[in-house]
C-alpha positions in Angstrom: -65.5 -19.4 -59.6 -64.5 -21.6 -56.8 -61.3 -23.6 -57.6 -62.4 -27.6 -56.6 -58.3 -27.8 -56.5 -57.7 -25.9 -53.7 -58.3 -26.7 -50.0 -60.1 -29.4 -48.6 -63.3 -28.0 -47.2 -66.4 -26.6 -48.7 -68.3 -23.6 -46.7 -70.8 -24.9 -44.5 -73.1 -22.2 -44.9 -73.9 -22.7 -48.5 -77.0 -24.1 -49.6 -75.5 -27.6 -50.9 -73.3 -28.0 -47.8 -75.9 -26.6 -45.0 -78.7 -29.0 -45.9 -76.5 -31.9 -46.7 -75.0 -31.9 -42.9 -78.0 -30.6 -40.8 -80.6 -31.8 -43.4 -79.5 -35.7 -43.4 -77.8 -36.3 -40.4 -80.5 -36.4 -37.3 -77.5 -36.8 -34.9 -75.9 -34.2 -36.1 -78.7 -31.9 -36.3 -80.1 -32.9 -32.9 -76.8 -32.1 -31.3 -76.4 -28.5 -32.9 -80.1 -27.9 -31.6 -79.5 -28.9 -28.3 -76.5 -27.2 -28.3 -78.0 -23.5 -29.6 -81.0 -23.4 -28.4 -82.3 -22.1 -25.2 -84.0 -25.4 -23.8 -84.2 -26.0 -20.3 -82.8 -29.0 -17.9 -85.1 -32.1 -19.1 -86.4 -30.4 -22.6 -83.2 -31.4 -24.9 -84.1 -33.5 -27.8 -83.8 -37.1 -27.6 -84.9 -38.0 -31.8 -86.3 -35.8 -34.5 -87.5 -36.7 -37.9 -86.9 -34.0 -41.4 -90.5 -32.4 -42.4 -88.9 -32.3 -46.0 -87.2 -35.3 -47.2 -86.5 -32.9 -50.5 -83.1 -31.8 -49.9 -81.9 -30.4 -53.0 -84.0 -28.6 -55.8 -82.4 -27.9 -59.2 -81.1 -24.5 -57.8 -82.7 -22.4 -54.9 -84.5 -18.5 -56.4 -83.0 -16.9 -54.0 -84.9 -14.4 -51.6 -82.5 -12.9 -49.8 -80.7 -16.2 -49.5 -82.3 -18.2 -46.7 -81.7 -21.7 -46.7 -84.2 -23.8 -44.3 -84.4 -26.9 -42.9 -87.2 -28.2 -40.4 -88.0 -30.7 -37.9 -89.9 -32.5 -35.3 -88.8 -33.6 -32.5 -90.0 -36.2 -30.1 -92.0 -34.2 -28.1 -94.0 -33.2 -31.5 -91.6 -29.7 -31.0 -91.2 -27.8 -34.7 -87.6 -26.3 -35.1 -87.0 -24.2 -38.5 -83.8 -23.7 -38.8 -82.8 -21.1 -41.6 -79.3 -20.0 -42.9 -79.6 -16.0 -43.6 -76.8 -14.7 -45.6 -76.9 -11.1 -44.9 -79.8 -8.8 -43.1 -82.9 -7.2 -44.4 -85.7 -5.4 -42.4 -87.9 -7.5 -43.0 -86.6 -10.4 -42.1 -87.5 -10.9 -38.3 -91.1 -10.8 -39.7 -90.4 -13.4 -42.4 -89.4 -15.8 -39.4 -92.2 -15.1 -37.1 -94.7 -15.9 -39.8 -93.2 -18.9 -40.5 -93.1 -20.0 -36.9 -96.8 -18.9 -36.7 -97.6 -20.5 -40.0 -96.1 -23.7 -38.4 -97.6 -23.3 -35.0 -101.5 -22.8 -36.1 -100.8 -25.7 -39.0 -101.0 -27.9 -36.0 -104.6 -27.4 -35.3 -105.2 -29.1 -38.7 -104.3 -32.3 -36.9 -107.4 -32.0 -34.6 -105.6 -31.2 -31.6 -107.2 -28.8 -29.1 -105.4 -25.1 -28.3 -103.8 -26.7 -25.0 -102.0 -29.3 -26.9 -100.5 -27.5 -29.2 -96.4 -27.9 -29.3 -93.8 -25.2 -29.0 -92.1 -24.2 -32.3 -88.2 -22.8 -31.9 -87.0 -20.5 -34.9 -83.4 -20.7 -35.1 -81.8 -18.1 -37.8 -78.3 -17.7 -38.4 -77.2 -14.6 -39.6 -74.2 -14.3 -41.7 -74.7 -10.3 -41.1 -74.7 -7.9 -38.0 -78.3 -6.4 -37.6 -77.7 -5.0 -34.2 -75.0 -2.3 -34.5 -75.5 -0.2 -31.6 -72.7 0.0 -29.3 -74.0 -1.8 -26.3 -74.3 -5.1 -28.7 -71.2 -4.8 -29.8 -70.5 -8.3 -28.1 -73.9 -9.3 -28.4 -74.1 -11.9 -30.9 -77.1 -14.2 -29.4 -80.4 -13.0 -29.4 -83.4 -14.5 -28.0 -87.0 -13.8 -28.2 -89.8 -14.8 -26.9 -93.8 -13.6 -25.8 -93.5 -12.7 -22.3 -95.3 -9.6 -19.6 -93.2 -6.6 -20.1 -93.2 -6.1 -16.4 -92.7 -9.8 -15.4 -90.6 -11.5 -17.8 -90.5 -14.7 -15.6 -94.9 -14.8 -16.7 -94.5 -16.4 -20.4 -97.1 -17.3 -22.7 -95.6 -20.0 -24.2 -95.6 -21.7 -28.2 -92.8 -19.5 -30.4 -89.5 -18.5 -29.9 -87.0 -17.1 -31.9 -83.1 -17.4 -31.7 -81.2 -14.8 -34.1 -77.3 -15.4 -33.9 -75.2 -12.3 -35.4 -72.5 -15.0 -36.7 -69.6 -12.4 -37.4 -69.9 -10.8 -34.1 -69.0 -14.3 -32.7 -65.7 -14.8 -34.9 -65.3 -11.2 -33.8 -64.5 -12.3 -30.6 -62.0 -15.3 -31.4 -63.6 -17.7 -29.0 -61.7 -20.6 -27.8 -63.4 -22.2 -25.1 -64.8 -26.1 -25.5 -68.4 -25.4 -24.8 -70.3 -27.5 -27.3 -72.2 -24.1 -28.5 -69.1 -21.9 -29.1 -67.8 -25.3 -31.0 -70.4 -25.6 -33.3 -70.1 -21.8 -34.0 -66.5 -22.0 -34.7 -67.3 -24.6 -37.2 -69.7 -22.7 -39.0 -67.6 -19.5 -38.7 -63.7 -21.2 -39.4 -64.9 -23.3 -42.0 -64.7 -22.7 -45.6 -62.8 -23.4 -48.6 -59.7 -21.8 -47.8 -59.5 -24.1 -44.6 -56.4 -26.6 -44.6 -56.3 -27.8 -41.0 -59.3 -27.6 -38.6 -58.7 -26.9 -34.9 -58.5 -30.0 -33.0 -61.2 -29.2 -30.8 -63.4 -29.1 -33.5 -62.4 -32.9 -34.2 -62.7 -33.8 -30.4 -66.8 -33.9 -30.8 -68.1 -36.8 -32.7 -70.9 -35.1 -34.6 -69.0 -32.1 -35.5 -66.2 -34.5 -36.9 -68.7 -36.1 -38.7 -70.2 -32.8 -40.4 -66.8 -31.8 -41.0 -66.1 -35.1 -43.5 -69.6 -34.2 -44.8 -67.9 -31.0 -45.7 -64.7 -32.1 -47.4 -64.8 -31.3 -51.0 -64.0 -35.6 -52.2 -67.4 -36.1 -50.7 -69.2 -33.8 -53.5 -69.5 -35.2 -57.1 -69.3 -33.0 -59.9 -72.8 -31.7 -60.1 -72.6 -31.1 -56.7 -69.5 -28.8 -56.7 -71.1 -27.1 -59.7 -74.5 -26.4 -57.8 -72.0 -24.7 -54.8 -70.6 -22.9 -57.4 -73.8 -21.3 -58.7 -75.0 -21.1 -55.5 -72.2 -18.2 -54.7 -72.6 -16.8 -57.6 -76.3 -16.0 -57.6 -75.4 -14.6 -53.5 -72.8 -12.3 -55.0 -75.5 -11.0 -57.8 -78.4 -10.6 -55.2 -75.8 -8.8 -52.4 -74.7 -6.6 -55.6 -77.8 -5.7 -56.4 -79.3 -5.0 -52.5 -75.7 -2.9 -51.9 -77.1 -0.8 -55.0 -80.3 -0.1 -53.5 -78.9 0.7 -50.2 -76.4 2.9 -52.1 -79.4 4.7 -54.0 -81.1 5.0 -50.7 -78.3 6.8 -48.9 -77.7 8.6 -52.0 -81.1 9.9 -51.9 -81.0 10.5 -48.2 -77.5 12.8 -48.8 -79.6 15.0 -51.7 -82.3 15.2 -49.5 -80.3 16.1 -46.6 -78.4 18.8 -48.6 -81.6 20.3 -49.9 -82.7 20.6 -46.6 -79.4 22.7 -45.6 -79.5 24.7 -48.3 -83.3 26.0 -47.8 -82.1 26.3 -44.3 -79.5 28.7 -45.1 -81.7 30.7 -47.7 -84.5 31.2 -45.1 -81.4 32.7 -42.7 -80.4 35.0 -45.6 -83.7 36.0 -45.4 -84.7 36.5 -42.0 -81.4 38.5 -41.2 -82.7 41.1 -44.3 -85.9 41.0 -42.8 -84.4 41.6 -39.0 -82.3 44.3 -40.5 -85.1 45.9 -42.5 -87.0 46.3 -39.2 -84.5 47.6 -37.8 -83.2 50.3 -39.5 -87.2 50.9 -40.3 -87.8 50.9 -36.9 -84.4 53.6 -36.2 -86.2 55.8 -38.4 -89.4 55.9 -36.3 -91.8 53.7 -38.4 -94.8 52.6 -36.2 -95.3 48.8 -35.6 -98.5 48.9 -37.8 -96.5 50.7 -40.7 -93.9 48.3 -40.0 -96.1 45.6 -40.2 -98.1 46.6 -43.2 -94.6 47.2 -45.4 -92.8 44.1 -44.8 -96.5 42.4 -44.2 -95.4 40.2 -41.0 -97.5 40.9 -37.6 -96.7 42.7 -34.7 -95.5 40.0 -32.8 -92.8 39.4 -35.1 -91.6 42.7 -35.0 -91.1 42.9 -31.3 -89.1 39.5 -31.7 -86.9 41.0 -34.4 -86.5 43.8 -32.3 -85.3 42.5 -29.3 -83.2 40.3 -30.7 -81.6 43.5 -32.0 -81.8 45.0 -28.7 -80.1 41.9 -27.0 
């Protein structure tokens, strides 16, 4: 169980702590969506409003532990902004249906197909999903519906931002940028932490998340839903490691069955090869040959001249 004694921070990627800073704090949240998110010169967002003014159930079921929070923007833009603890295949799917779900929803309002608003899915992945070698350094990924052969021809609506957060701490960035910033926090940050980088501090909305996050600020029902929170992570991560173990388990049997009837059939094809040999040293005709061991003509030649060669 997490010690409430020790350190002065709380993790922001928790449930609790993640919609308590992005989930009540517009400014906050409008900064670390400008900052993320690929929007171009003139598109940044000037004021959102929450679609959920529900912050905190009794305790989250946990699928995979995603924590979400959404909002509008002033340009009637939908951003769903989720918190994914570790990777799962399906996941990429879960957040395009959601974007989707949120894009066609807007019909309901009566507006017409070319007034419909671009929704941005921004998932933060507390995992690495991409582990081939030429994204080793790749942490930020960014999709979107575009010609294969043009990518500059768009059809515009959804996008999706996935950002591999421990390839980013990975690389120990220290540069200012208001992006890498907002990473570090989310990446630095967590109970353990006694004294923040002052860089952190030098941006006002990142200062203000980070007293959000400082464990006087959390009453005692509070610190015991954090608690839980981590515990019910730990249980679903044990029990996903122990289907992934069964899986790879099953994969290594299989595997090893495979081998094993691979060298059988080799025992077997070197008796037949030598039984067609030595028949064949004795002056057997290919028919008689064939009609012992019961294998065609064909073979027989191929047996041979691998004998031959």
């Amino acid at each position: 169980m997490f010690d409430v004694t020790y350190g002065k921070y709380l993790d922001p990627k928790n449930d609790l702590t993640f919609r308590k800073i992005f989930g009540q704090h517009p400014e906050i949240m409008k900064s670390f969506l400008n900052s993320l998110l690929p929007l171009e010169q003139g598109q940044y967002i000037r004021e959102l409003t929450y679609e959920d003014p529900a912050m905190f159930p009794e305790l989250p079921e946990l699928k995979h532990s995603i924590v979400d929070v959404r909002c509008t923007d002033n340009y009637n833009r939908q951003f769903i902004v989720e918190m994914q603890m570790y990777w799962t295949s399906s996941f990429k799917s879960r957040m395009l249906f959601n974007a989707g779900k949120a894009y066609v929803k807007q019909i309901d309002r009566g507006h017409q197909y070319s007034e419909l608003c671009p929704v941005y899915g921004l998932s933060l992945v507390n995992d690495i999903f991409l582990t081939d070698e030429k994204y080793k350094t790749n942490f930020y990924h960014h999709y979107r519906l575009a010609h294969h052969e043009i990518p500059s021809e768009e059809i515009k609506g959804i996008e999706l931002i996935f950002i591999e957060l421990p390839k980013f701490a990975a690389q120990n960035f220290t540069q200012k940028k208001i992006r890498n910033l907002w990473l570090r926090f989310l990446t630095e940050i967590d109970e353990n932490t006694k004294e923040v980088s002052p860089d952190l501090i030098s941006e006002s909305e990142i200062k203000t998340a980070l007293e959000c996050l400082q464990v006087s600020a959390f009453d005692k029902k509070e610190l015991a839903y954090y608690e839980k929170y981590w515990d019910k992570i730990r249980v679903e991560r044990a029990a996903i490691q122990d289907a992934v173990d069964k899986i790879v388990l099953k994969l290594a049997e299989a595997e090893q069955r495979e081998e094993n009837e691979r060298v059988e059939r080799e025992k077997i094809f070197l008796k037949l090869e030598k039984a067609v040999q030595a028949m064949n040293a004795r002056g057997f005709s290919f028919d008689e040959i064939a009609n012992d061991l019961d294998i065609s003509i064909e073979e027989i030649k191929q047996l041979i001249s691998r004998y031959i060669d």
